[in-house]
PQR file of N, CA, C, O and H, with PARSE charges and radii, in Angstrom:
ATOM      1  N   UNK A   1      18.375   7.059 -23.449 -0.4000 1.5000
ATOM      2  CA  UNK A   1      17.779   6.160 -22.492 -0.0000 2.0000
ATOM      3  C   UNK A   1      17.853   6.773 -21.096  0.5500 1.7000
ATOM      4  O   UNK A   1      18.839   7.196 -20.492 -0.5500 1.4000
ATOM      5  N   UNK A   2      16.408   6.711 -20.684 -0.4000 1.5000
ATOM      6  CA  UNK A   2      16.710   7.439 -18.824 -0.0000 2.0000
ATOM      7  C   UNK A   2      17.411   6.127 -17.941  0.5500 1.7000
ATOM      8  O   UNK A   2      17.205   4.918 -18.040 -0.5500 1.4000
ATOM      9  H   UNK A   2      15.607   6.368 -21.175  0.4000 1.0000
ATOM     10  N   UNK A   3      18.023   6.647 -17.338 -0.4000 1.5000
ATOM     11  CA  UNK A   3      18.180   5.674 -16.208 -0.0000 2.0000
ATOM     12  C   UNK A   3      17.156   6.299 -14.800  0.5500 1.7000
ATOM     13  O   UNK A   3      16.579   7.350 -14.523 -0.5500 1.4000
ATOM     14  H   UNK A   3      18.191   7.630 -17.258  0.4000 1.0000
ATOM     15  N   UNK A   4      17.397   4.683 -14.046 -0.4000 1.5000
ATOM     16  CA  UNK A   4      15.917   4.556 -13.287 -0.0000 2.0000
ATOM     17  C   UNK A   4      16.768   5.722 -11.788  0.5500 1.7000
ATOM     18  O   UNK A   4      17.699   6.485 -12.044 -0.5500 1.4000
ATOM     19  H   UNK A   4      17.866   3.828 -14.270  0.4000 1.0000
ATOM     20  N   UNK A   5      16.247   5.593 -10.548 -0.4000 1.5000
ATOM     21  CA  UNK A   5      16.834   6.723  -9.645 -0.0000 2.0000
ATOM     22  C   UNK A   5      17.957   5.383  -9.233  0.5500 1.7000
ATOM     23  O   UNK A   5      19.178   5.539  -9.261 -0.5500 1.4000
ATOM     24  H   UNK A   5      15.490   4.973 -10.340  0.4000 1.0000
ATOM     25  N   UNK A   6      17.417   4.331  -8.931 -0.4000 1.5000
ATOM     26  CA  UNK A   6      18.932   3.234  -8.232 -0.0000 2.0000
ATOM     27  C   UNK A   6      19.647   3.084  -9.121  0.5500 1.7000
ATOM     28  O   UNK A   6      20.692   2.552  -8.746 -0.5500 1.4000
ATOM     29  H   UNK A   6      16.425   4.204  -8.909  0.4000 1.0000
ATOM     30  N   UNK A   7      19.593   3.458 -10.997 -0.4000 1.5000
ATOM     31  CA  UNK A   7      20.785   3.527 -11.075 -0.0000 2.0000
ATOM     32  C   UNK A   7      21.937   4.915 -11.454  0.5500 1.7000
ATOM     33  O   UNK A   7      23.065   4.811 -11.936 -0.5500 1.4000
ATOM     34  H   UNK A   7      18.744   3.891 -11.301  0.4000 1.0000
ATOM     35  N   UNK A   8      21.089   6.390 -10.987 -0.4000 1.5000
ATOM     36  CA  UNK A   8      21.042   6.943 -10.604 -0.0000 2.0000
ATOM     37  C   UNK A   8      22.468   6.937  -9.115  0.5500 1.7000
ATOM     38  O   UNK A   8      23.648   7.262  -9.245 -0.5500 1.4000
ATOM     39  H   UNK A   8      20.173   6.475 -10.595  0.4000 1.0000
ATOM     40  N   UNK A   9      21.812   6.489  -7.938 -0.4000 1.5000
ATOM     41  CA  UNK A   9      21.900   6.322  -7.012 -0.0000 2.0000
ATOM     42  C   UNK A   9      23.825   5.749  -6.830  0.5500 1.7000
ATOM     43  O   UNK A   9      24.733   6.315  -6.222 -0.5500 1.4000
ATOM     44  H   UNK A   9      20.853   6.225  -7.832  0.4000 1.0000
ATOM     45  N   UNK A  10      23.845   4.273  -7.744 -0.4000 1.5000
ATOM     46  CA  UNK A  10      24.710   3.913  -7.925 -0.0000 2.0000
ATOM     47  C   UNK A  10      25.735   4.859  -8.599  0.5500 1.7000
ATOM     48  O   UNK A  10      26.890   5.021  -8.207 -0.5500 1.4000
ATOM     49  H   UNK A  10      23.107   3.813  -8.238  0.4000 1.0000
ATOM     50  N   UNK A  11      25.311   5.303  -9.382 -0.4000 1.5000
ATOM     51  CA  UNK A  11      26.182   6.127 -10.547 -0.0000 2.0000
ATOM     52  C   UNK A  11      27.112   7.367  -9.300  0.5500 1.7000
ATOM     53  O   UNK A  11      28.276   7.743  -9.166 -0.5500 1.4000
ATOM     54  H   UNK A  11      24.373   5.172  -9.701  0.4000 1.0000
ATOM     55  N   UNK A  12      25.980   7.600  -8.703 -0.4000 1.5000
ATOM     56  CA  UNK A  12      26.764   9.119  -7.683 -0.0000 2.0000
ATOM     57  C   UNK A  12      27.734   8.206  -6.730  0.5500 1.7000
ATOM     58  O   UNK A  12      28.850   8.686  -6.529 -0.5500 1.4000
ATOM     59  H   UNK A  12      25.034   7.294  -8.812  0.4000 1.0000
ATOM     60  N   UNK A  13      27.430   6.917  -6.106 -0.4000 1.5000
ATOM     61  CA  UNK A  13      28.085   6.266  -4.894 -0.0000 2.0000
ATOM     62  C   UNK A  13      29.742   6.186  -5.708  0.5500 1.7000
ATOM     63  O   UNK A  13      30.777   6.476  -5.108 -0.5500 1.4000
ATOM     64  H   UNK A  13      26.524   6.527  -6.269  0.4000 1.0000
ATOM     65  N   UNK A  14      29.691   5.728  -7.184 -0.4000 1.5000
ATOM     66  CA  UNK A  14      30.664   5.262  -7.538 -0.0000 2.0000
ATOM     67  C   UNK A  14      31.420   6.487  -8.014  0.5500 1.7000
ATOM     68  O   UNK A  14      32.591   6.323  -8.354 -0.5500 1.4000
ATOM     69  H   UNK A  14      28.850   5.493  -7.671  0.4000 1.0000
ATOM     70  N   UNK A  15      30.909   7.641  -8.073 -0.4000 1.5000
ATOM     71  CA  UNK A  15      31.669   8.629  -8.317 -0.0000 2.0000
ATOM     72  C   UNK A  15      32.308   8.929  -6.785  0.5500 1.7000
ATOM     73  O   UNK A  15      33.525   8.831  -6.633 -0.5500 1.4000
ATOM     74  H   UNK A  15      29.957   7.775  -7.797  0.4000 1.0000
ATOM     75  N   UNK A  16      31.452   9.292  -5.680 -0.4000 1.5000
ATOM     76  CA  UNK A  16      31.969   9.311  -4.564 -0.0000 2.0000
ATOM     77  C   UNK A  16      32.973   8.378  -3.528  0.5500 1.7000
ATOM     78  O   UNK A  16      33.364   8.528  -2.370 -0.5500 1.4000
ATOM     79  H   UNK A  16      30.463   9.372  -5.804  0.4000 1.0000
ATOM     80  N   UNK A  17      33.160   7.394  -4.521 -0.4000 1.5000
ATOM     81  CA  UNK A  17      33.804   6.283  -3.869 -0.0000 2.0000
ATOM     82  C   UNK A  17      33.209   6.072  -2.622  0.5500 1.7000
ATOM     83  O   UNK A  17      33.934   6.297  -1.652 -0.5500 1.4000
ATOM     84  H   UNK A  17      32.842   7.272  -5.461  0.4000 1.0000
ATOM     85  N   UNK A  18      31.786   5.603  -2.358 -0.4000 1.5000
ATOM     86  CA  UNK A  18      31.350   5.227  -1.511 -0.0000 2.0000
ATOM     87  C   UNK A  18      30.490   4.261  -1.442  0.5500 1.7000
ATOM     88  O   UNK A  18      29.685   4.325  -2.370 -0.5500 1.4000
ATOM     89  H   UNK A  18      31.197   5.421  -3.146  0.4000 1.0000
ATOM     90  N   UNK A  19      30.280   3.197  -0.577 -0.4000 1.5000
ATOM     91  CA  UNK A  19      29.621   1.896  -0.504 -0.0000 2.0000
ATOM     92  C   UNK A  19      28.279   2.115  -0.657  0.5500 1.7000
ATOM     93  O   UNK A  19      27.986   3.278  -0.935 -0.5500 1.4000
ATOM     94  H   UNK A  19      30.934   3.145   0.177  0.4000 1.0000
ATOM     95  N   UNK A  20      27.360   1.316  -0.553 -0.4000 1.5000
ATOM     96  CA  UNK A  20      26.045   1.245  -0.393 -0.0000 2.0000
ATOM     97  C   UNK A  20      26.060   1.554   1.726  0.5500 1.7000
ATOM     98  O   UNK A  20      25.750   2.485   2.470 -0.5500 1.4000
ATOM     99  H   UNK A  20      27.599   0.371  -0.327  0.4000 1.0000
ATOM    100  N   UNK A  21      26.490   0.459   1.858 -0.4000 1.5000
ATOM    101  CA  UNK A  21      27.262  -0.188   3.362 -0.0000 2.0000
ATOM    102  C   UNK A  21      27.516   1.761   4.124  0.5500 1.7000
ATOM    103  O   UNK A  21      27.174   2.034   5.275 -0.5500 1.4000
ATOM    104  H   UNK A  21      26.741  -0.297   1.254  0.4000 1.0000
ATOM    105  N   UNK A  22      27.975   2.520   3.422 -0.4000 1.5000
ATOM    106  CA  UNK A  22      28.618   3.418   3.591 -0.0000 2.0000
ATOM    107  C   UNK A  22      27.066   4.753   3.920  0.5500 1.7000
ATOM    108  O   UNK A  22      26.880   5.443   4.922 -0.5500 1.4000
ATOM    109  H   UNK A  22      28.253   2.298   2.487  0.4000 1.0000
ATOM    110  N   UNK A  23      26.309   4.678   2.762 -0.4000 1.5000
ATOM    111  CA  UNK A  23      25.552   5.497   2.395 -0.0000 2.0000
ATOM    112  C   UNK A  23      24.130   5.368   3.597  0.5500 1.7000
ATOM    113  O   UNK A  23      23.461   6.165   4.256 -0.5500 1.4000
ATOM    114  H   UNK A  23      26.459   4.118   1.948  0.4000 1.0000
ATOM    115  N   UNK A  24      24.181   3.810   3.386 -0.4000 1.5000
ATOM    116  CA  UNK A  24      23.094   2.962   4.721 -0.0000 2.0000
ATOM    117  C   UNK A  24      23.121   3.948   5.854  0.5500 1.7000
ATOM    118  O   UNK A  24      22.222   4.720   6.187 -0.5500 1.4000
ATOM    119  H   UNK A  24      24.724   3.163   2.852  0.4000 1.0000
ATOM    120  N   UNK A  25      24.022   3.826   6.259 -0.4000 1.5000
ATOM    121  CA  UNK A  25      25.156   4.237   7.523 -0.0000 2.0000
ATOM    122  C   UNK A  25      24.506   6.105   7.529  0.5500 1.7000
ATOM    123  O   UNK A  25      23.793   6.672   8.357 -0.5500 1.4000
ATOM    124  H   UNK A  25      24.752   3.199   5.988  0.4000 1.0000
ATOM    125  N   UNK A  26      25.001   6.514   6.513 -0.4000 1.5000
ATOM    126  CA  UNK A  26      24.976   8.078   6.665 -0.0000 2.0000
ATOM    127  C   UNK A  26      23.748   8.525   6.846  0.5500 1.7000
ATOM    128  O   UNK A  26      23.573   9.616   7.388 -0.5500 1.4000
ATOM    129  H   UNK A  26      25.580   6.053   5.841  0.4000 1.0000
ATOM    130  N   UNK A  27      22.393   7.523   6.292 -0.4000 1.5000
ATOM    131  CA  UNK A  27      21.081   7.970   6.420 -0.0000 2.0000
ATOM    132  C   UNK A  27      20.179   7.570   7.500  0.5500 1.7000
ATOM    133  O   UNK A  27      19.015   7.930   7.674 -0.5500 1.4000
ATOM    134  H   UNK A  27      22.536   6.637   5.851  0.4000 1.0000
ATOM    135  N   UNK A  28      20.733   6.948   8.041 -0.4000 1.5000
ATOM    136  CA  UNK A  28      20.352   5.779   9.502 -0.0000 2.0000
ATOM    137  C   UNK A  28      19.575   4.629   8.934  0.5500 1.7000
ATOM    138  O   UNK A  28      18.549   4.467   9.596 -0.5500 1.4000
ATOM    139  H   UNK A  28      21.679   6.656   7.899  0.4000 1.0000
ATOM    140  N   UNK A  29      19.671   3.903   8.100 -0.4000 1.5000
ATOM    141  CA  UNK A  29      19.271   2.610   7.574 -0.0000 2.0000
ATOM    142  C   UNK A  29      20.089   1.376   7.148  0.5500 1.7000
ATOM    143  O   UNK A  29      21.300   1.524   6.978 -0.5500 1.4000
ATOM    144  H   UNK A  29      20.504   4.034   7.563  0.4000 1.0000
ATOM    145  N   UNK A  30      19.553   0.236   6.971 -0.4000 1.5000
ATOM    146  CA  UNK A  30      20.546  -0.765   7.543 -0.0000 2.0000
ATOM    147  C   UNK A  30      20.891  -1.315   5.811  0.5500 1.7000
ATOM    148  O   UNK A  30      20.321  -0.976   4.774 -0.5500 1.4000
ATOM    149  H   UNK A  30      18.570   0.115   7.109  0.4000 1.0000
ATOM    150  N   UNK A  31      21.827  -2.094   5.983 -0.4000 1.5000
ATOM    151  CA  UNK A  31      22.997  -2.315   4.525 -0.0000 2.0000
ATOM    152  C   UNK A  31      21.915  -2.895   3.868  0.5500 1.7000
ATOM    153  O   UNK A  31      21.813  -2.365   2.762 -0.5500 1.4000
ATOM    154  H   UNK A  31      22.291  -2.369   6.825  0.4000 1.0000
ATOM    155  N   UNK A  32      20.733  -4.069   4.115 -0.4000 1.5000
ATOM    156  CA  UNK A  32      20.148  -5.008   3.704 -0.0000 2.0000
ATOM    157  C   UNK A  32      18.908  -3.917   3.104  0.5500 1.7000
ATOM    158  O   UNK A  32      18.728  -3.897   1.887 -0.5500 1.4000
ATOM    159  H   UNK A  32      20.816  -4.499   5.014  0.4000 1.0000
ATOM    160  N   UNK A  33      18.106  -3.062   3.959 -0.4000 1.5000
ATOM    161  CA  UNK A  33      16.962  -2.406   3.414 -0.0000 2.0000
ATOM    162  C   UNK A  33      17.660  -1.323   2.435  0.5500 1.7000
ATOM    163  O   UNK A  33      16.805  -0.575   1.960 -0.5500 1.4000
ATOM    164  H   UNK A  33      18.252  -3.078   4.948  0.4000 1.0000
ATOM    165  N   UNK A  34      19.005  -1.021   1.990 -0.4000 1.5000
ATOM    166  CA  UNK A  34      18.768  -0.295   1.369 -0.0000 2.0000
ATOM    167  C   UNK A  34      19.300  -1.269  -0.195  0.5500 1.7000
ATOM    168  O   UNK A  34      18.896  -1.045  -1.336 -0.5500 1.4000
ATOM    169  H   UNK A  34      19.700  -1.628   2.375  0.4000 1.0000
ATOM    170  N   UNK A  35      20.296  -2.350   0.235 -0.4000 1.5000
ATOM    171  CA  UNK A  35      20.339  -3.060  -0.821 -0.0000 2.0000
ATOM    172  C   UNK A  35      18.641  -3.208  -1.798  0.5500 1.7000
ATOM    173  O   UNK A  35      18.156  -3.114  -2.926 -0.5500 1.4000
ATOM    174  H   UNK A  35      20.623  -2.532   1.162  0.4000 1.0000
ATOM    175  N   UNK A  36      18.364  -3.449  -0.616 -0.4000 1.5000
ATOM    176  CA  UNK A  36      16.440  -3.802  -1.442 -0.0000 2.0000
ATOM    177  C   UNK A  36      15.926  -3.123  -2.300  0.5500 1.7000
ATOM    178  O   UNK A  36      15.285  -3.429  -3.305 -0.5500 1.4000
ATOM    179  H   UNK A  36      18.758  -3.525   0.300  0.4000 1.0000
ATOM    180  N   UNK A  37      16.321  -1.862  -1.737 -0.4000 1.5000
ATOM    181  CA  UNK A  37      15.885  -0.276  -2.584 -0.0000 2.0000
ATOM    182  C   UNK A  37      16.024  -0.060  -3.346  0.5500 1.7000
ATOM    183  O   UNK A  37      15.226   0.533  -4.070 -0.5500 1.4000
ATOM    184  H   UNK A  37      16.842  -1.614  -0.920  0.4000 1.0000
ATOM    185  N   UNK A  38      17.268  -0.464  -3.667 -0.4000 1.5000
ATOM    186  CA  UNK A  38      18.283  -0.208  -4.946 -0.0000 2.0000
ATOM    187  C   UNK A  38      17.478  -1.372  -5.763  0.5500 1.7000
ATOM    188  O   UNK A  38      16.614  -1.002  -6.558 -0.5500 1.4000
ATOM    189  H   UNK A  38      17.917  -0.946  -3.078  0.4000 1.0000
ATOM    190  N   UNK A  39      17.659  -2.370  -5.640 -0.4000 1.5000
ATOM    191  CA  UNK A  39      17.270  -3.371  -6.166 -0.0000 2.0000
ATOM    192  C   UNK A  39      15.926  -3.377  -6.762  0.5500 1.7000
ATOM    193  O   UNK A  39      15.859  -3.588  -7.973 -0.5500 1.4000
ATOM    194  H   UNK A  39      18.361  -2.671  -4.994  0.4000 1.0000
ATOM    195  N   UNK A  40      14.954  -3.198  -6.161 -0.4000 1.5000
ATOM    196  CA  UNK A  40      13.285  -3.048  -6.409 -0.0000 2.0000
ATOM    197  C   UNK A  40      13.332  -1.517  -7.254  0.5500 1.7000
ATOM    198  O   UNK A  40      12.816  -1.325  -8.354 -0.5500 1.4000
ATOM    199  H   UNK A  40      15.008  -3.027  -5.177  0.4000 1.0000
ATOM    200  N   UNK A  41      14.092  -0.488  -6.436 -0.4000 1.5000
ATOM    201  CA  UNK A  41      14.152   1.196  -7.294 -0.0000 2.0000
ATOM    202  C   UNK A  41      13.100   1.879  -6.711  0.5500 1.7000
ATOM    203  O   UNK A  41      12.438   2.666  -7.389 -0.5500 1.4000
ATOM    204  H   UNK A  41      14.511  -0.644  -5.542  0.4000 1.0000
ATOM    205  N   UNK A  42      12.810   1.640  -5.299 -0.4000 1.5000
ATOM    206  CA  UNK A  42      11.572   2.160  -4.760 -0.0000 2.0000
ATOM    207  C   UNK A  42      12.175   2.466  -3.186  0.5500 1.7000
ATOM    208  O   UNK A  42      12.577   1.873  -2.185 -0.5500 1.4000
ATOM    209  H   UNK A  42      13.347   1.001  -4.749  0.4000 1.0000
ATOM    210  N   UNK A  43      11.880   4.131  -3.842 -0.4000 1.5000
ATOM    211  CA  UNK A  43      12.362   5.115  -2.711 -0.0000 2.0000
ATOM    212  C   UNK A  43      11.250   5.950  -2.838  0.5500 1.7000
ATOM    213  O   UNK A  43      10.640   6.078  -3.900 -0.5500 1.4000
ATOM    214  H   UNK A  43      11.553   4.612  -4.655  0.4000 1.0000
ATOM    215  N   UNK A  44      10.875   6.698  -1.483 -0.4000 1.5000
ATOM    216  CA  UNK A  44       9.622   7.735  -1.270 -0.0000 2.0000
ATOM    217  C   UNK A  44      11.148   8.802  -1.588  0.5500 1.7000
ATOM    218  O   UNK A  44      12.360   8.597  -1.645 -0.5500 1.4000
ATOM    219  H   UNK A  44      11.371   6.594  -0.621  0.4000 1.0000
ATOM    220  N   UNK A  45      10.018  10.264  -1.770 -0.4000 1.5000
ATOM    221  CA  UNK A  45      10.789  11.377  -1.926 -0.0000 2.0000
ATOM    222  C   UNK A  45      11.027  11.940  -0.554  0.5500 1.7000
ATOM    223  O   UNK A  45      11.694  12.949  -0.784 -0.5500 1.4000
ATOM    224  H   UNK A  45       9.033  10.431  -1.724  0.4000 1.0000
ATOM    225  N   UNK A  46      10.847  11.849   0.799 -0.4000 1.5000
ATOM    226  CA  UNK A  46      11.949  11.887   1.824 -0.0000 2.0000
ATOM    227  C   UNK A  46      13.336  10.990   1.587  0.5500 1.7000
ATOM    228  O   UNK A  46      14.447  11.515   1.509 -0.5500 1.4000
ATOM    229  H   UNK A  46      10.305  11.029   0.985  0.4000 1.0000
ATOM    230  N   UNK A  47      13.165   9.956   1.513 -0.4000 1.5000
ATOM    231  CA  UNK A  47      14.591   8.989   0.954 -0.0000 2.0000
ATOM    232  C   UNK A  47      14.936  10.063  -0.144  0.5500 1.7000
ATOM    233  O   UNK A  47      15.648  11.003   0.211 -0.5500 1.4000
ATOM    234  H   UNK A  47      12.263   9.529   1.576  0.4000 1.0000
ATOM    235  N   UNK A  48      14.675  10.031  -0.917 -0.4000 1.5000
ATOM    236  CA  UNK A  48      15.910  10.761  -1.986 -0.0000 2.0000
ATOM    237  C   UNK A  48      16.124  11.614  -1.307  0.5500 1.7000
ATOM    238  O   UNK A  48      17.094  11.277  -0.628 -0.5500 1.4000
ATOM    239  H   UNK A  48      14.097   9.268  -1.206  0.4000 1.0000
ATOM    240  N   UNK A  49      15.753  12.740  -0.997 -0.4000 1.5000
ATOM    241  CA  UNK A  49      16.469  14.039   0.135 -0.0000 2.0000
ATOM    242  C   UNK A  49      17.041  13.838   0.970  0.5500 1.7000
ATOM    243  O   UNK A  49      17.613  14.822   1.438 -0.5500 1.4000
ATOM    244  H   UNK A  49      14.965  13.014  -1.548  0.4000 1.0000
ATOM    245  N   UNK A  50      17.190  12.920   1.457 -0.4000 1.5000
ATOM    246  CA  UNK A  50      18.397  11.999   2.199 -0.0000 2.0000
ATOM    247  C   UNK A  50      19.118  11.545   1.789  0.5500 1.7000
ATOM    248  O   UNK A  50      20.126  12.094   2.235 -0.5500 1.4000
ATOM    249  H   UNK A  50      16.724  12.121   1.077  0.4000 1.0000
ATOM    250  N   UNK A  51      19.476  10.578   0.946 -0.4000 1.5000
ATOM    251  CA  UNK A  51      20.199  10.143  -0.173 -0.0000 2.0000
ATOM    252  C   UNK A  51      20.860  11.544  -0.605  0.5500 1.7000
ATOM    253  O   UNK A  51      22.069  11.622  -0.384 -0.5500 1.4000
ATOM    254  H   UNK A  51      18.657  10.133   0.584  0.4000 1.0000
ATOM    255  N   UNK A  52      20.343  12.476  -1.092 -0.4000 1.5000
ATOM    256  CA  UNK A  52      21.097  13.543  -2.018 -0.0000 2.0000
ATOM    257  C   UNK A  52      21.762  14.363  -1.371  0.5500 1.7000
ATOM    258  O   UNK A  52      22.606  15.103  -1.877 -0.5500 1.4000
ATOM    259  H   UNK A  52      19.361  12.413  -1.271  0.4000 1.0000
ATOM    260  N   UNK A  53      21.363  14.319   0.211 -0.4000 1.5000
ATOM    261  CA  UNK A  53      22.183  14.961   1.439 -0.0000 2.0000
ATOM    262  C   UNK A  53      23.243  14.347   1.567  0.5500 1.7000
ATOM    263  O   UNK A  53      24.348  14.858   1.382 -0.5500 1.4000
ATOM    264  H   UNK A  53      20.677  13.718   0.622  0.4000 1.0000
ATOM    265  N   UNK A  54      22.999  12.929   1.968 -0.4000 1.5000
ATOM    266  CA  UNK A  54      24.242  12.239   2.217 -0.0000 2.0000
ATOM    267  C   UNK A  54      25.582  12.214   1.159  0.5500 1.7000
ATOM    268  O   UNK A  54      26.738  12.031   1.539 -0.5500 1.4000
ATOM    269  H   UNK A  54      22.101  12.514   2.118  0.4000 1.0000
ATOM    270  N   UNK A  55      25.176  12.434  -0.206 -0.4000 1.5000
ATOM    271  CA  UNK A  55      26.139  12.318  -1.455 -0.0000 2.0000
ATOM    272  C   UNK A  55      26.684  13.782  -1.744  0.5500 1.7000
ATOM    273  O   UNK A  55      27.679  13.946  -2.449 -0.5500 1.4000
ATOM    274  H   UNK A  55      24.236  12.583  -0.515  0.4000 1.0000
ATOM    275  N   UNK A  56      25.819  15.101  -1.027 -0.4000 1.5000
ATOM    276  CA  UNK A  56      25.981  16.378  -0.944 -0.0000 2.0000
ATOM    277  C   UNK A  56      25.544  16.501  -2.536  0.5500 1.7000
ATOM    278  O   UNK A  56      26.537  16.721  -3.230 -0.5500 1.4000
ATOM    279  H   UNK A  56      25.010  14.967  -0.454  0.4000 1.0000
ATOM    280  N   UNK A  57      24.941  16.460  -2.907 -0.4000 1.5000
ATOM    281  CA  UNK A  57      23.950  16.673  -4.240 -0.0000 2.0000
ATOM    282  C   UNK A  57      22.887  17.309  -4.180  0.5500 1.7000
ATOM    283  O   UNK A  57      22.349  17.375  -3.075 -0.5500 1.4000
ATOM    284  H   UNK A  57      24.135  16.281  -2.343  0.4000 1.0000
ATOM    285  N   UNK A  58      22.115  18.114  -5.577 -0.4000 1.5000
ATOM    286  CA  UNK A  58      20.380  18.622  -5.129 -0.0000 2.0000
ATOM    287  C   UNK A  58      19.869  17.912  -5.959  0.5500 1.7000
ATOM    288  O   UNK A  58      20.382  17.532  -7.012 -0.5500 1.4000
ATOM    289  H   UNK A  58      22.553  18.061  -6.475  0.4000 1.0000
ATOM    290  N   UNK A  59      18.558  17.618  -5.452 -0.4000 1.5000
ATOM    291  CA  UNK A  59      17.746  16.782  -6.064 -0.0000 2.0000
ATOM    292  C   UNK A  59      16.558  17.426  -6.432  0.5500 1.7000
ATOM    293  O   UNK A  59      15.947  18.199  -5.694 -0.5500 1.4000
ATOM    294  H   UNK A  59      18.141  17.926  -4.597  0.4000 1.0000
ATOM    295  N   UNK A  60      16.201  17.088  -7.656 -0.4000 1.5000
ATOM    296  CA  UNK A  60      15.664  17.731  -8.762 -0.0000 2.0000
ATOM    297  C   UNK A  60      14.627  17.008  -8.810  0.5500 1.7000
ATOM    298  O   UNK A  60      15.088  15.918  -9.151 -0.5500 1.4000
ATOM    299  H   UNK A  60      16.697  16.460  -8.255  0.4000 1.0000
ATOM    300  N   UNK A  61      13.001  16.828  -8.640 -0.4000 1.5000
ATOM    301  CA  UNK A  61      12.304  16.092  -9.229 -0.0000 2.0000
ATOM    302  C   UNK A  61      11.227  16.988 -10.031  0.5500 1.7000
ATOM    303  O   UNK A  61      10.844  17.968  -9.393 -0.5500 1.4000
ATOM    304  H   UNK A  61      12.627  17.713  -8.363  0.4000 1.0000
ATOM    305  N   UNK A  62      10.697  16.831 -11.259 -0.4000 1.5000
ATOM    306  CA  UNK A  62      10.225  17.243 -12.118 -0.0000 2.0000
ATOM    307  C   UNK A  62       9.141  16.461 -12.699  0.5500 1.7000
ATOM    308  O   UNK A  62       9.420  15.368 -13.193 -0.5500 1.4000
ATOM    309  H   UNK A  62      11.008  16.035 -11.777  0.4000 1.0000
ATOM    310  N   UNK A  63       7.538  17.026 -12.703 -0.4000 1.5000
ATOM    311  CA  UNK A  63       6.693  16.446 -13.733 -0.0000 2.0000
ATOM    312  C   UNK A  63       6.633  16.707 -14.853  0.5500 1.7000
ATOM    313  O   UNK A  63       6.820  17.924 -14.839 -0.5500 1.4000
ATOM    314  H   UNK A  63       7.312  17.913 -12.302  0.4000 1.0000
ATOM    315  N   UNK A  64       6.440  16.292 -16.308 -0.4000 1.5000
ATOM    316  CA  UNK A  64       7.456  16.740 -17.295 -0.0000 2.0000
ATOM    317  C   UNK A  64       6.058  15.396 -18.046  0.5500 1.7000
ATOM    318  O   UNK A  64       6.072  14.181 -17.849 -0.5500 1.4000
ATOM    319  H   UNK A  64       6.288  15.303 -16.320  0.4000 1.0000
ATOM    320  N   UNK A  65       5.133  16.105 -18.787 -0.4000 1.5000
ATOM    321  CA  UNK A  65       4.341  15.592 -19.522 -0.0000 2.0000
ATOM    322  C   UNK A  65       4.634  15.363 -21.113  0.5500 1.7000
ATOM    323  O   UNK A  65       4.507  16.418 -21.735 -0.5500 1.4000
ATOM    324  H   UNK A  65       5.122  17.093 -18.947  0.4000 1.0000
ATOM    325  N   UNK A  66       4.940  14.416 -21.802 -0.4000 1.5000
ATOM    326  CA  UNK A  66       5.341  13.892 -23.020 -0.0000 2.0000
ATOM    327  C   UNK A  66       4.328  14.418 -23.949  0.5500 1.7000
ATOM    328  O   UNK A  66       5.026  14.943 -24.817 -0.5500 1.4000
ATOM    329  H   UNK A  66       5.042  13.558 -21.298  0.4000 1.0000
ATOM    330  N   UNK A  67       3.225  14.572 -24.251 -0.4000 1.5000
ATOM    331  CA  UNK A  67       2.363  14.724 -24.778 -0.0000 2.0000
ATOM    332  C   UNK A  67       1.242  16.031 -24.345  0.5500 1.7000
ATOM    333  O   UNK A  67       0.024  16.000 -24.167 -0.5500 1.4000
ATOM    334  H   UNK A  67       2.658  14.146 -23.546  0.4000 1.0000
ATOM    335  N   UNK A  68       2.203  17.124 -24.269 -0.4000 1.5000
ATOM    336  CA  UNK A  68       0.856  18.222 -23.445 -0.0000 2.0000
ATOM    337  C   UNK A  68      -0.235  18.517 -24.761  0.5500 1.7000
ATOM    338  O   UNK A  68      -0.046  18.563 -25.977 -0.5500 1.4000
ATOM    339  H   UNK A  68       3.192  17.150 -24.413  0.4000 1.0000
ATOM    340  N   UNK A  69      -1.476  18.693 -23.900 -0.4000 1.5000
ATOM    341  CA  UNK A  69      -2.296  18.673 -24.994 -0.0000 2.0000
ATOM    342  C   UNK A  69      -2.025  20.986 -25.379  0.5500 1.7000
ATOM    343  O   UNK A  69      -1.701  21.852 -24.566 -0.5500 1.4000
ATOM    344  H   UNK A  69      -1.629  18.655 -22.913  0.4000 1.0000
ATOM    345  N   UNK A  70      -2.332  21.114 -26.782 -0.4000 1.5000
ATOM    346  CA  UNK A  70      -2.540  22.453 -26.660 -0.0000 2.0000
ATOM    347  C   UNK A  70      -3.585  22.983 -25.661  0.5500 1.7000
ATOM    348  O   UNK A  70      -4.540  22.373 -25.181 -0.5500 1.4000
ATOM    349  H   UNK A  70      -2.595  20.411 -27.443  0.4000 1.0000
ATOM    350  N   UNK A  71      -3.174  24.314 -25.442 -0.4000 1.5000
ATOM    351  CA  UNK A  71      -4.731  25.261 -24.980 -0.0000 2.0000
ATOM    352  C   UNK A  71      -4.729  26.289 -25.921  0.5500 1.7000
ATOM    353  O   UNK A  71      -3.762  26.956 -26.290 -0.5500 1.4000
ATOM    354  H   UNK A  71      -2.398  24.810 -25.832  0.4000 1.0000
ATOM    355  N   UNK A  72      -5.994  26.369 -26.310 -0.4000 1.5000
ATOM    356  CA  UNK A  72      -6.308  27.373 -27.259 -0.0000 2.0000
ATOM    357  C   UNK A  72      -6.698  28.826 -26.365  0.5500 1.7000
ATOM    358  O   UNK A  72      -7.009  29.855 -26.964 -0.5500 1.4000
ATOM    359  H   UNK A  72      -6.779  25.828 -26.009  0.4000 1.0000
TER
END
């Protein structure tokens, strides 16, 4: 099962022992808009590169097609 990026997101805070409250803070955004984020799971890919700065992580995003058709 994938998990989504907020829970993702959560998964690294709780390894880092760090708040949401905490993370808000490190990216210049406020406790409430990022609660939202998490919540809804809708971050642009500047936010995650921020996010993955702030947690000191690299962030990996990948298009990754389930079904490629052959080429002959």
């Amino acid at each position: 099962m994938k998990l989504s990026m907020s829970k993702k997101i959560r998964e690294l805070l709780k390894d880092e022992n760090m708040t949401i409250k905490e993370l808000s803070t490190k990216i210049g955004r406020t406790n409430q808009n990022m609660a939202n984020k998490l919540k809804r799971d809708n971050f642009s890919v500047n936010e995650l590169i921020e996010i993955a700065t702030a947690l000191e992580c690299t962030l990996d995003i990948n298009f990754i097609k389930d079904n490629p058709k052959k080429m002959d």
